[in-house]
Each structure stands twice: as structure tokens, then as C-alpha cells.
N, CA and C atoms as an extended XYZ file, in Angstrom:
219
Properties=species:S:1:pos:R:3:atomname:S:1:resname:S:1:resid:I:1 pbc="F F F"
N        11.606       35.806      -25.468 N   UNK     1
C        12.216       34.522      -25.231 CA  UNK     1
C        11.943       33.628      -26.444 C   UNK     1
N        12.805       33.120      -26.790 N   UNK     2
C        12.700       32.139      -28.177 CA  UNK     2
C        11.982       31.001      -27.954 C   UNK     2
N        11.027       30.260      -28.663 N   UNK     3
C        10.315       29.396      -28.333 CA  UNK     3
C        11.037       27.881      -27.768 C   UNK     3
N        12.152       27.539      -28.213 N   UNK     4
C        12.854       26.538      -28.103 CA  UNK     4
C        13.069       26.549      -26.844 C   UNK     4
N        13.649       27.817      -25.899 N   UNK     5
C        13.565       28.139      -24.482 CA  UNK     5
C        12.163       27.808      -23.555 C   UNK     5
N        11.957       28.218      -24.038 N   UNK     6
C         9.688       27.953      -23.529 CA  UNK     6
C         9.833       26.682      -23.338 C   UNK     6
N         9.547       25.991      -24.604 N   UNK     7
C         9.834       24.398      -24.933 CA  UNK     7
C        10.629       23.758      -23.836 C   UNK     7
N        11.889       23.964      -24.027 N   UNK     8
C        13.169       23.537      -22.747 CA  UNK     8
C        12.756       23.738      -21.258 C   UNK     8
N        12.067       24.967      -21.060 N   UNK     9
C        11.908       25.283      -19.710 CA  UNK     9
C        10.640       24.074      -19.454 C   UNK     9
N         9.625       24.221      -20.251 N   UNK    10
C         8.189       23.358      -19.903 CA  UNK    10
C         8.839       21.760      -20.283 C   UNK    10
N         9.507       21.650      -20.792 N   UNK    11
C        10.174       19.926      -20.247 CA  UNK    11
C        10.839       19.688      -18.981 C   UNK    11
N        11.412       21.121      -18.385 N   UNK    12
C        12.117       20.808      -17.342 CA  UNK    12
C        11.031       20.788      -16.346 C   UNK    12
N        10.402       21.201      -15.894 N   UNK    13
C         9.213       21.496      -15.353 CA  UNK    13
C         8.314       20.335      -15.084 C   UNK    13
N         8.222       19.706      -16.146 N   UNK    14
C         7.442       18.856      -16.301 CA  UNK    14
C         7.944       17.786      -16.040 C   UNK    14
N         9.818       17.430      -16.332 N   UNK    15
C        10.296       16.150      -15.410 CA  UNK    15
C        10.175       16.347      -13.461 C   UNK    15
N        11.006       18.367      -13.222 N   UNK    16
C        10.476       18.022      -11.915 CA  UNK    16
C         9.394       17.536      -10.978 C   UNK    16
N         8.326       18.264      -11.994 N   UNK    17
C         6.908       17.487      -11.221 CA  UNK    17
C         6.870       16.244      -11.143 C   UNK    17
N         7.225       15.739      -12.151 N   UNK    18
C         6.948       13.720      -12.006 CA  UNK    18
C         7.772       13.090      -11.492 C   UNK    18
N         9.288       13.748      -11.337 N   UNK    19
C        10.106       13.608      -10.208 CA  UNK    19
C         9.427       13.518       -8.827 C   UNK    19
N         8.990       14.379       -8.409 N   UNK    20
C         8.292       14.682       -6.817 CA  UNK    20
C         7.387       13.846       -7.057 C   UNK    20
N         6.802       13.294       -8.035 N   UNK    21
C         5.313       12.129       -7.525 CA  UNK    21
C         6.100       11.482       -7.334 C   UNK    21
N         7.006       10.689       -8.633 N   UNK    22
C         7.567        9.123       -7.712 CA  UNK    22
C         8.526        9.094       -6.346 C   UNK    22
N         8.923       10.135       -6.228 N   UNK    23
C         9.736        9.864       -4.998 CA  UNK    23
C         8.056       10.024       -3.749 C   UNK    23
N         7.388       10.787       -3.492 N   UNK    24
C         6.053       10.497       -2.676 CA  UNK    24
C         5.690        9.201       -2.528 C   UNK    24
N         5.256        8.570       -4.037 N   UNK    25
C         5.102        7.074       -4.493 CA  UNK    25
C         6.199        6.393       -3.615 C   UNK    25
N         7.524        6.317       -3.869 N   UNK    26
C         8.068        6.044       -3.315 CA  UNK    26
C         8.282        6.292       -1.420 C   UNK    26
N         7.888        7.148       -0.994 N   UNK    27
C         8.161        7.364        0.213 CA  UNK    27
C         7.012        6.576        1.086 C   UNK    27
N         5.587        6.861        0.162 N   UNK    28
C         4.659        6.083        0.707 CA  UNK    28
C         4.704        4.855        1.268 C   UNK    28
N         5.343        4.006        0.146 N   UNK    29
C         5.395        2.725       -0.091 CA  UNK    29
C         6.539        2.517        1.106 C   UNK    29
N         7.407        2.839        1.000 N   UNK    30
C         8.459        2.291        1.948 CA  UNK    30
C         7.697        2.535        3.379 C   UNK    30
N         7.518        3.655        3.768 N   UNK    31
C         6.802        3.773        4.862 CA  UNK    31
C         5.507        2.727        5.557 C   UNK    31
N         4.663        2.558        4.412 N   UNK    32
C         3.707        0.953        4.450 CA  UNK    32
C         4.432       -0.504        4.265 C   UNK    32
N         5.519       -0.401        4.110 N   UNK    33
C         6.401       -1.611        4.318 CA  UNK    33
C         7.124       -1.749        5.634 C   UNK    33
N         7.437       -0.358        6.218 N   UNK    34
C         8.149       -0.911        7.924 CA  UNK    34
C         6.857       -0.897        8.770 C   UNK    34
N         5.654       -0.752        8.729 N   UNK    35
C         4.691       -0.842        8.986 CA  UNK    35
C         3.966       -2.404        9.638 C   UNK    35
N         4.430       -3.345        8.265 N   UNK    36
C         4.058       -4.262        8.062 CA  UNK    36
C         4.322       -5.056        9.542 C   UNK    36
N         3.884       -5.929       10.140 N   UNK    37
C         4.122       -6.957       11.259 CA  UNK    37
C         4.077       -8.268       10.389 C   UNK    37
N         5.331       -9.001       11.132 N   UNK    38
C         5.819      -10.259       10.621 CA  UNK    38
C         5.051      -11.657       11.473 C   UNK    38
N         4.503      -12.383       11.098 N   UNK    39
C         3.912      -13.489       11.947 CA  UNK    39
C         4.738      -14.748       11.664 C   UNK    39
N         5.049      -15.391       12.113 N   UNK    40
C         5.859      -16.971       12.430 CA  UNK    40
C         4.745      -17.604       12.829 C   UNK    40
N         4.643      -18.740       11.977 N   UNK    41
C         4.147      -20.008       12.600 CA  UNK    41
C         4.593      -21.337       12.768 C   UNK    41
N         4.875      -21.970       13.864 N   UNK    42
C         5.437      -23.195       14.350 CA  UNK    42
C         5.202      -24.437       13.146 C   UNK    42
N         5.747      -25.061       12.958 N   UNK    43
C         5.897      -25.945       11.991 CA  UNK    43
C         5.438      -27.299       12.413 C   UNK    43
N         4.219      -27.669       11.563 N   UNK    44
C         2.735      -28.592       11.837 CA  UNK    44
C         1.644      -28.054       12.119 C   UNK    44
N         1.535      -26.435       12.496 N   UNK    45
C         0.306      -25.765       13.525 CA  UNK    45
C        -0.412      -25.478       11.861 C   UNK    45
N        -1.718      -25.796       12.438 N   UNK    46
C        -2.887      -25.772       11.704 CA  UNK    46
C        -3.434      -23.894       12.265 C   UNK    46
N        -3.731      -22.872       11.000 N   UNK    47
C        -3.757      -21.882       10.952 CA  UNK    47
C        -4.674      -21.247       10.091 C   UNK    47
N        -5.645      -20.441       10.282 N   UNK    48
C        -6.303      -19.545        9.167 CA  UNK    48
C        -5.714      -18.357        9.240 C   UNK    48
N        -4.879      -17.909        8.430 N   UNK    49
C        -4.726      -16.408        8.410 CA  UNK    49
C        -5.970      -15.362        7.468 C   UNK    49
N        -6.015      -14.067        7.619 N   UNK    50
C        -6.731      -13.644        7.366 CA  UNK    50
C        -6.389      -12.489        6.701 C   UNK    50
N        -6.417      -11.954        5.771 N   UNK    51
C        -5.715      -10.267        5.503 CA  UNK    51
C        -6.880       -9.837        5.488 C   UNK    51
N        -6.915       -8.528        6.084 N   UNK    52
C        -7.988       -7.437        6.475 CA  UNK    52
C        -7.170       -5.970        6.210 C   UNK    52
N        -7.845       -5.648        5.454 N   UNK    53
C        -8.119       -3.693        5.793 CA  UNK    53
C        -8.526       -3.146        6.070 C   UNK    53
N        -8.643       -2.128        6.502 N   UNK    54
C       -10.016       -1.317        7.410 CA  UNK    54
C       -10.670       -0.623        6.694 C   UNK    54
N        -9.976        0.058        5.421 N   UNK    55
C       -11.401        0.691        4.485 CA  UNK    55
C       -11.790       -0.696        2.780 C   UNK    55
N       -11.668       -1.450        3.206 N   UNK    56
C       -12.038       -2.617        2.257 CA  UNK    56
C       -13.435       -2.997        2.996 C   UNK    56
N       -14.439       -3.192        1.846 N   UNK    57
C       -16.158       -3.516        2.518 CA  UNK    57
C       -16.352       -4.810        2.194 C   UNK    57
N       -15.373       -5.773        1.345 N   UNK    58
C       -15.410       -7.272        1.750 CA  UNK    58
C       -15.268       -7.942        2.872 C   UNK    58
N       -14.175       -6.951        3.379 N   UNK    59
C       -13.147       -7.544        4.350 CA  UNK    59
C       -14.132       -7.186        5.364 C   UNK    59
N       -14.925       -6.209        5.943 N   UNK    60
C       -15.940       -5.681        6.571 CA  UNK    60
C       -16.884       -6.271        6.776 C   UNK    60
N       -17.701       -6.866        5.499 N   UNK    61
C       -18.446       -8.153        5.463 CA  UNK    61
C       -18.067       -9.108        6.145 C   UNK    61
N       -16.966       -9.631        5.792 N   UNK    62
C       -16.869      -11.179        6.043 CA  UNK    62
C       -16.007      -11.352        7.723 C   UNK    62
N       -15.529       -9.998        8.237 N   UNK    63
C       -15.297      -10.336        9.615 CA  UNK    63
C       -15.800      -10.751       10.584 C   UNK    63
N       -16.626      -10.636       11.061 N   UNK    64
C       -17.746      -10.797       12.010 CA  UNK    64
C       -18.336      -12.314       12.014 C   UNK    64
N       -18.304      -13.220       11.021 N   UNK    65
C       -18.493      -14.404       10.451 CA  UNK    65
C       -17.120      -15.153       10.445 C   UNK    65
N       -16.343      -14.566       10.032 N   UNK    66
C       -14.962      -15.375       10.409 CA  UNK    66
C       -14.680      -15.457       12.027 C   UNK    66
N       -14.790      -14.304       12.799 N   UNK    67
C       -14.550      -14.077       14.195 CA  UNK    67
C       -15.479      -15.551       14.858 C   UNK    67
N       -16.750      -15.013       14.347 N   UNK    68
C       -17.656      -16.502       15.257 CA  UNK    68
C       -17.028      -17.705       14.760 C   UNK    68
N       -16.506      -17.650       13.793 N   UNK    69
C       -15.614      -19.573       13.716 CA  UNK    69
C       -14.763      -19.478       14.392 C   UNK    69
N       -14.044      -18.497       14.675 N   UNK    70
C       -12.592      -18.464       15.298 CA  UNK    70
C       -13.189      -19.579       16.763 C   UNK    70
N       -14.737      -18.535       17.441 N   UNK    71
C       -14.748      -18.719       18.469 CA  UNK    71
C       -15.176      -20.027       18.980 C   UNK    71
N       -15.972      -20.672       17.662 N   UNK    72
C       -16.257      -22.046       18.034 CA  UNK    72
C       -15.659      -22.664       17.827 C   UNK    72
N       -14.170      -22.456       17.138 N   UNK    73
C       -13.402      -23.607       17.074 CA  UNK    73
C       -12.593      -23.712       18.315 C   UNK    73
């Protein structure tokens, strides 16, 4: 096989693979977007929102401390 062939084949190869990541990338992402829940809040209402993740260790920290304000307020 002539090297130029080699060459040609290992470029093609090498776009399909990175083809299949971004579409994954892509599938991921869309999938964590219909996911998402939409919140409305009434207009004047006084509100703390909060973003949380479940494997984030800030967010882990600081729940339990936000929860007790929730409760004394």
C-alpha cells in the first residue's frame, strides 16, 4: 500500500473518531438541558435561590447552613 494511502486512511480515521466524541458531547449536553426544571417567581417576592450539585463539596458544605436559615426565616 503506498504511503499516501496509509496517510489518507489514518486522517480518515482520525476525523471519524472526533466525529463520535462531539456528537456524545453533544448528546450529553442536550440531554442535561431537558433535564433542567424551570422556576417562576411572582413579581416583588423576595427569594434566595440556590444552585446545588450533588457531587460538588462546596455545595455540600454550605447546605446544611443554608437549610437552617431557610428554617428560621
Amino acid at each position: 500500500m503506498k504511503t499516501s494511502t496509509k496517510i489518507a486512511m489514518i486522517f480518515f480515521f482520525i476525523l471519524l473518531a472526533s466525529g463520535h466524541s462531539i456528537e456524545g458531547y453533544h448528546l450529553r449536553n442536550t440531554a442535561i438541558e431537558n433535564n433542567r426544571v424551570q422556576v417562576s417567581l411572582k413579581k416583588n417576592e423576595n427569594a434566595v435561590v440556590l444552585f446545588y450539585k450533588d457531587d460538588c463539596s462546596d455545595c455540600k458544605a454550605i447546605f446544611d447552613r443554608v437549610m437552617s436559615e431557610k428554617e428560621r426565616l
